[in-house]
LOFI-421596 format. One line per 3 residues: for each residue x, y, z of C-alpha. Coordinates in steps of 0.02 Angstrom, whole numbers. Layout:
<rs>
X,Y,Z  ...
</rs>
This chain:
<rs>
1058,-673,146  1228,-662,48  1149,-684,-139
1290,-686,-254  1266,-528,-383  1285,-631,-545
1123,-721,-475  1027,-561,-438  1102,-484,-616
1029,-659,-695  870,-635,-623  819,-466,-661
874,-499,-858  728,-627,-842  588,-517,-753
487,-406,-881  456,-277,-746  312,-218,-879
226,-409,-847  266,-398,-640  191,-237,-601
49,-226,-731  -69,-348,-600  -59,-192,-504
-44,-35,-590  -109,15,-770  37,60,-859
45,175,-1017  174,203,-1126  261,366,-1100
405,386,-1218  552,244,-1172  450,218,-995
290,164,-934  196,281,-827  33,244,-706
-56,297,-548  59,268,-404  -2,118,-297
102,171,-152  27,323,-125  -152,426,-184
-131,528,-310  -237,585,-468  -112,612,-604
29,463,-651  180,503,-567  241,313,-557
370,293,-694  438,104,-744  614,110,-802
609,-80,-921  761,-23,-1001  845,-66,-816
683,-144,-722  690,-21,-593  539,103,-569
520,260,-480  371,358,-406  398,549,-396
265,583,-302  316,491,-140  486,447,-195
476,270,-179  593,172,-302  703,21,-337
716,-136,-427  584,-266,-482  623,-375,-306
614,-190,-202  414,-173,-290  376,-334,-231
436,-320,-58  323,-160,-37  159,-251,-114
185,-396,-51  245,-346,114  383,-476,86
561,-466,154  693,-459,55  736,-649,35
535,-700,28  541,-561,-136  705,-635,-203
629,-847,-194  455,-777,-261  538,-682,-421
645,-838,-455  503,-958,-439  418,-808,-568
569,-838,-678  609,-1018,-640  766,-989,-557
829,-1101,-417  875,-998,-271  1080,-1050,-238
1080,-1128,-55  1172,-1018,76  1198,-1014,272
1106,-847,316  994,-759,439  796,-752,376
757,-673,553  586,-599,492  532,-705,374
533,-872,497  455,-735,632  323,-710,489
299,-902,455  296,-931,654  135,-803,656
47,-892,522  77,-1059,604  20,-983,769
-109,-926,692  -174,-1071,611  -167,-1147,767
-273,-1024,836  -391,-1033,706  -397,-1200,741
-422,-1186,947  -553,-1068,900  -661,-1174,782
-646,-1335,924  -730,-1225,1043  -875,-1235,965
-893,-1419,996  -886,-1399,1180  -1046,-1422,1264
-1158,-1277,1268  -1037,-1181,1178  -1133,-996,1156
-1025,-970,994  -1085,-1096,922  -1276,-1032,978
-1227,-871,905  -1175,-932,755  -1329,-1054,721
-1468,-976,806  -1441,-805,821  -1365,-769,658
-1450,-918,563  -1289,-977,476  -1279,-1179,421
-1145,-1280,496  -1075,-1275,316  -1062,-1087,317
-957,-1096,482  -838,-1228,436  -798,-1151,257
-751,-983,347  -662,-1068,504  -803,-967,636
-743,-995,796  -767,-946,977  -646,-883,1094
-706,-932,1276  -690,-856,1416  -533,-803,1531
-359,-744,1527  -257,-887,1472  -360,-1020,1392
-276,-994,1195  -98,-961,1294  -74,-1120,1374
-138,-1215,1225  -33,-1157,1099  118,-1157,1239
76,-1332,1233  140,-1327,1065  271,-1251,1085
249,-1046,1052  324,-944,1150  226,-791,1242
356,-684,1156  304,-728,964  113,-740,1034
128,-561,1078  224,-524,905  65,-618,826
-75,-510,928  -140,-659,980  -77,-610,1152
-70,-465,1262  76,-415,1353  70,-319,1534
204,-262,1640  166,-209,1825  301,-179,1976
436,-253,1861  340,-413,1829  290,-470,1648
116,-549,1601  37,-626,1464  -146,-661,1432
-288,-678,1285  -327,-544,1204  -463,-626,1130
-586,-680,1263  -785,-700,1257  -791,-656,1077
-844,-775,946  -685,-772,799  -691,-723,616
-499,-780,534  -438,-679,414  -360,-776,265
-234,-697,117  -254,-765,-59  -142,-907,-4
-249,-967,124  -144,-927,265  -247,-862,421
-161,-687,451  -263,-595,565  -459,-629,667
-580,-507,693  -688,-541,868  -843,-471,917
-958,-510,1075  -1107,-598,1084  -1212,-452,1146
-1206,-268,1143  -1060,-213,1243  -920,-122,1211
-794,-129,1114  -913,-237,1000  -759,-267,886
-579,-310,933  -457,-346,778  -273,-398,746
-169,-246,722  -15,-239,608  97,-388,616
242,-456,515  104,-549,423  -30,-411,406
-71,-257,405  -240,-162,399  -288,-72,221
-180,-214,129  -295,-364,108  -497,-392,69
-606,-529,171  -668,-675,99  -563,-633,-81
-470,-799,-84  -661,-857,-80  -754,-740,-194
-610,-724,-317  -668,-910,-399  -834,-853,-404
-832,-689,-464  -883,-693,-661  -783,-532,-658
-905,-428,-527  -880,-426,-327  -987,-361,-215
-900,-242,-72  -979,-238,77  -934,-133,247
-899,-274,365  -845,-482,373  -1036,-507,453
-1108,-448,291  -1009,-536,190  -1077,-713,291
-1215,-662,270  -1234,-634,84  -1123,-796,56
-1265,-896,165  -1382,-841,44  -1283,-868,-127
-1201,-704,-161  -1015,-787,-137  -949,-650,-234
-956,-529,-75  -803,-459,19  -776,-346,131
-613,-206,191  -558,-259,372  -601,-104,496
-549,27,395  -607,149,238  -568,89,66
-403,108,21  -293,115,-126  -192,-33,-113
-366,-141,-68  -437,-61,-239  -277,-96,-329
-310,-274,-277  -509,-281,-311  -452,-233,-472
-352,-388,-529  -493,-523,-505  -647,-403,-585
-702,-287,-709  -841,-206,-588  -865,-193,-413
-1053,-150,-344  -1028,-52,-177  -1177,-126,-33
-1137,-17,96  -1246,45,253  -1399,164,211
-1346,272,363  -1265,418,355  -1069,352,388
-1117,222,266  -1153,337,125  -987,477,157
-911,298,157  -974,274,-14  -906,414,-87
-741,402,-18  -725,214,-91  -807,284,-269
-650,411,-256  -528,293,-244  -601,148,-366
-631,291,-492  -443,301,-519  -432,117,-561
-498,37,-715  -656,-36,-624  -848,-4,-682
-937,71,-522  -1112,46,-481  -1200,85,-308
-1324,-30,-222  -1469,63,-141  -1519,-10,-7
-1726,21,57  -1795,-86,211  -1637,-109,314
-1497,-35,367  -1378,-160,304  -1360,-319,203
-1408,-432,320  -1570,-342,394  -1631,-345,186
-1577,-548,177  -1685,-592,324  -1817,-464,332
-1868,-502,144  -1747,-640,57  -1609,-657,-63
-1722,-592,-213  -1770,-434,-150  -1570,-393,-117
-1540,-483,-301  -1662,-363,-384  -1603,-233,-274
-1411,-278,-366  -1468,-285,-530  -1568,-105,-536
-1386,-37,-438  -1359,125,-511  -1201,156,-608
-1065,292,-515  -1152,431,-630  -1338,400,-587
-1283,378,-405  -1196,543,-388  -1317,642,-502
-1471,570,-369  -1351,632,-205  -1337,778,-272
-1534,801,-316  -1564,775,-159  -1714,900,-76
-1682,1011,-211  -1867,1087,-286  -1845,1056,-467
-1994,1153,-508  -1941,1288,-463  -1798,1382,-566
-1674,1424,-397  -1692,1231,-373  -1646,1179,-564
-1526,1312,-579  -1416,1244,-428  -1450,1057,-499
-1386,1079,-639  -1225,1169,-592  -1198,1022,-470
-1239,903,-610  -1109,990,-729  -998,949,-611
-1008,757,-610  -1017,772,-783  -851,859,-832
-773,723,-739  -833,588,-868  -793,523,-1038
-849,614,-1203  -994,477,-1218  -1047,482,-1064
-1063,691,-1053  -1178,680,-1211  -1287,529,-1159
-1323,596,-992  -1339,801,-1050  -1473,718,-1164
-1580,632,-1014  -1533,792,-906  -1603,906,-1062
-1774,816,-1080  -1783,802,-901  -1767,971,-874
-1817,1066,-1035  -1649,1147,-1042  -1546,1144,-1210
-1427,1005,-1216  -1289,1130,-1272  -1285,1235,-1140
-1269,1085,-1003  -1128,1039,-1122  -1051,1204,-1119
-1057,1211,-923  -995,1040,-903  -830,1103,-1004
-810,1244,-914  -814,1141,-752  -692,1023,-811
-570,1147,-852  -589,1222,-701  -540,1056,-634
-386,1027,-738  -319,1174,-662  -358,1143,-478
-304,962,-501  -150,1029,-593  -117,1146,-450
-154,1013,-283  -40,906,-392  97,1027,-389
70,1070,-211  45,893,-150  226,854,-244
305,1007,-133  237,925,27  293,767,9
464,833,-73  495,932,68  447,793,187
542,680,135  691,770,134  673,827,329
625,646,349  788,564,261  891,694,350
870,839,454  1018,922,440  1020,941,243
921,1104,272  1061,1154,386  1196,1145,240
1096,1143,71  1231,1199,-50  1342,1027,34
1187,926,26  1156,972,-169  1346,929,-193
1310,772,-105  1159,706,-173  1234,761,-354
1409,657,-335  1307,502,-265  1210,523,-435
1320,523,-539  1450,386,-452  1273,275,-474
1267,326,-671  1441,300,-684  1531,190,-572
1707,213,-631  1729,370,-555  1745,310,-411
1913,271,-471  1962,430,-481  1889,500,-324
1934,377,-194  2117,445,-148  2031,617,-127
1870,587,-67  1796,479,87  1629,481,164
1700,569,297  1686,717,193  1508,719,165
1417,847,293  1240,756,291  1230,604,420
1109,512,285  1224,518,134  1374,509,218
1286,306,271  1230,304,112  1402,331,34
1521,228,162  1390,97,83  1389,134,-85
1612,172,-79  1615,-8,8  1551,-90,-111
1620,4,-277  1808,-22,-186  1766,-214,-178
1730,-198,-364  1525,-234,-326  1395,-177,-437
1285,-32,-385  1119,-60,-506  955,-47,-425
945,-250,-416  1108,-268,-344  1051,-142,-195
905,-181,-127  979,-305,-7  1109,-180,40
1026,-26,61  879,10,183  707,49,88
726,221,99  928,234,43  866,145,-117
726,272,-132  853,421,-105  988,312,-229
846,322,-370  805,497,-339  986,556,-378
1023,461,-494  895,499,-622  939,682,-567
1086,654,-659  1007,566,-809  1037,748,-909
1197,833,-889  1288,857,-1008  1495,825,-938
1455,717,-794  1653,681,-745  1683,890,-734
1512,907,-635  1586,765,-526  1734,850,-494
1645,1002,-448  1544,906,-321  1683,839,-241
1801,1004,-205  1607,1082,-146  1630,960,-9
1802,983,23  1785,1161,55  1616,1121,174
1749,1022,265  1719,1085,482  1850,1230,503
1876,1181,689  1987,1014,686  2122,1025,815
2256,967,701  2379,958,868  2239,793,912
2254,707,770  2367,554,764  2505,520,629
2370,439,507  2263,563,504  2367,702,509
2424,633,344  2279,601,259  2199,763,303
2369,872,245  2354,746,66  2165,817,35
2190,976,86  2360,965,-60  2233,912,-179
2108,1030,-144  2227,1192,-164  2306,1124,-332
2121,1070,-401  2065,1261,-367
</rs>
């Protein structure tokens, strides 16, 4: 969509980027910026920097970075025109009507609507005589008809093309139905198929906080395999991005949710009051799903499996929560092997007592780590308590002297010298952190560069020239003034920022803007990312107009020393004999 700059330039003056990205990152002030844990990435120490001076922000850990409308497209998994209409409608702009192409966001509003049909299909199904979803539902998991209208339960019958033809009927193509997952798509001797992909399973829909049905989750009725089948990444969802039943349990919450393994648990516990139960959707815990648990509690109780996946599962969701703001405590389970086996083998009081006595992320990780260990014996205390220090250099000053207390009466060892340990172990920690930071930064440095373009590690001295001019012509537009009858992108080396600059030349010789708001429609997500990177690359030297010039005769002189000048046509010839003119008087 051709949005006219003076609207975009309007809009970001309104948005307080601080006030936007707050919901989902806990910013501190760092100087003129705010700094806070990355949510694009996992990382321990901030690296995520918000510019409000410009509303821009930049992550320099992954690299990712742009303007207020570029965030939201990334955490909302918006396109660019869905981010632009939901920041005005932030700000109370009116979008200005325009003829242009919203390809994927009507391809993302066709899956929803598909999908609601489906939804829809699914849940009539049930009505059909002798339906055995709705036998599953009712008898077999003991659920009210209530329960399965307020979460849309369905059944998906049997065969290959019962969901096709009905929502052909209404007019959806197999094409988008594919696009959707609702359909598969096969291909055999040069002929093309469709069919359900969906078949003999009774459905769970997936609803975002709006209440739009993004993805289903199907299992079978009995024991076979796969027992689960779920919607992979579409245009309207993608796995590790949203929580089930949190459009539900967010209204209920009183500022604690439950966080279960699975959507069958999370029935279950909302059959039997516990509506503040949700559940990740077939994957570990992840940070964006944390980032998002975060803005509707305070505290989040994890109820996972008492097996032995269930538990490593544990403590790979209490490392990610434990770099948001949440209070952690773990629900031990005794009797079961899930949720649902406590609920019906002894009741919803047994599971509330067993979530009010849930120990807190401390008490849970000093009892893993207790284990078998013989604390009679002094080999067995010994190793407990260097385990224990552990956990405990990795907590507040309160919480190291409260516990060393209960550890030091437990034990009959002296307070200070858990202390003492506990210190050591947490500088010890500082500098391994410190040190996995640095290398973690290298990686993903390094990566990113081979990723944005492979050839800059064929000419690095032309890249660095490159990367620097492109800085500084975003810091300072006007030299572009003074470059243009000497320089073209033809003379960068690097197939990425030579794109980047035919982009960034066309629109500084048509007298655009090139600030971070202005570019996010222009520039592909990660030519904005690379834009921010060198320009706040630039932010410190000192005579950026002699430092451009420098750049530019680098690249002149990296010019290919193998042009047949006998080929070239009148044109050409011309320009190429003007640079070269310029380049032996500017040396």
């Amino acid at each position: 969509m051709a949005i006219p700059d003076s609207y975009l330039q309007e809009l970001s003056a309104r948005t307080d980027i601080e006030q936007l990205i707050s919901p989902y990152v806990n910013l501190r002030r760092s100087g003129r910026n705010l700094m806070g844990l990355c949510p694009f990435h996992n990382e321990k120490t901030p690296s995520f920097t918000v510019y409000t001076e410009n509303n821009s922000f930049y992550c320099f850990g992954c690299g990712a970075g742009g303007s207020a409308v570029n965030f939201l497209m990334r955490m909302e998994r918006l396109d660019y025109v869905e981010a632009v209409k939901a920041l005005s409608q932030r700000v109370g702009m009116q979008l200005p009507e325009d003829n242009y192409d919203d390809g994927l966001a009507k391809k993302r509003l066709r899956i929803l609507a598909a999908n609601r049909e489906a939804a829809k299909f699914f849940y009539g199904q049930l009505k059909e005589p002798g339906s055995p979803g709705l036998d599953y539902w009712l008898n077999k998991r003991g659920l009210t008809p209530q329960l399965v209208k307020h979460f849309g339960l369905g059944y998906a019958p049997e065969g290959w093309n019962n969901l096709l033809d009905h929502l052909r009927g209404q007019g959806y193509a197999p094409e988008e139905l594919a696009e959707a997952n609702l359909v598969s798509r096969s291909e055999k001797n040069g002929r093309v198929s469709y069919y359900d992909r969906f078949r003999g399973r009774v459905m769970v829909p997936i609803l975002d906080l709006r209440g739009n049905v993004i993805a289903f989750g199907g299992r079978v009725l009995d024991d076979s395999k796969p027992k689960y089948i779920n919607t992979s990444d579409t245009l309207a969802y993608k796995k590790g991005r949203d929580i089930y039943a949190l459009n539900f349990a967010k209204n209920d919450a009183n500022g604690r949710l439950i966080l279960v393994e699975g959507y069958m648990d999370v029935i279950a516990l909302h059959q039997h009051g516990f509506t503040q139960a949700v559940a990740c959707l077939g994957t570990a815990l992840t940070r964006d799903q944390a980032q998002l648990l975060s803005r509707y509690a305070g505290e989040v109780v994890l109820s996972y499996d008492a097996d032995e996946a269930g538990q490593k599962a544990v403590q790979r969701a209490l490392e990610i929560l434990g770099q948001t703001n949440l209070k952690l405590r773990v629900l031990k389970l005794s009797g079961g092997k899930d949720p649902d086996e406590i609920l019906k083998a002894y009741g919803a009081e047994k599971y509330r007592q067993l979530l009010e006595g849930a120990a807190n992320e401390i008490e849970f990780s000093l009892l893993r780590v207790r284990g078998d260990l013989d604390l009679e014996t002094p080999a067995g205390k010994a190793d407990y308590l260097r385990e224990a220090a552990k956990i405990l250099a990795r907590c507040s000053q309160i919480e190291r002297d409260i516990y060393a207390s209960r550890l030091s009466e437990e034990l009959q060892v002296g307070k200070e010298a858990i202390l003492a340990q506990a210190a050591q172990e947490r500088r010890r920690g500082d500098r391994r952190q410190e040190r996995d930071r640095q290398r973690e930064l290298m990686k993903l440095q390094d990566a990113q560069s081979v990723k944005t373009d492979p050839q800059r590690g064929l000419h690095p001295a032309a890249a660095k020239a490159e990367e620097r001019l492109l800085g500084l012509l975003l810091r300072h537009p006007d030299f572009y003034l003074r470059l243009r009858e000497t320089l073209s992108p033809g003379d960068f080396v690097t197939p990425f920022n030579r794109e980047l600059a035919e982009k960034l030349f066309a629109r500084l010789e048509s007298a655009q803007g090139v600030e971070p708001e202005l570019l996010t429609g222009a520039l592909t997500q990660r030519e904005q990312d690379e834009a921010m990177r060198m320009k706040l690359a630039c932010e410190a030297i000192a005579n950026p107009w002699q430092e451009c010039e420098g750049c530019a005769r680098k690249l002149l002189g990296e010019r290919p020393k193998d042009i047949n000048v006998s080929q070239l046509d009148e044109n050409a010839y011309l320009e190429l004999f003007a640079k070269m003119k310029n380049h032996t008087e500017d040396d």
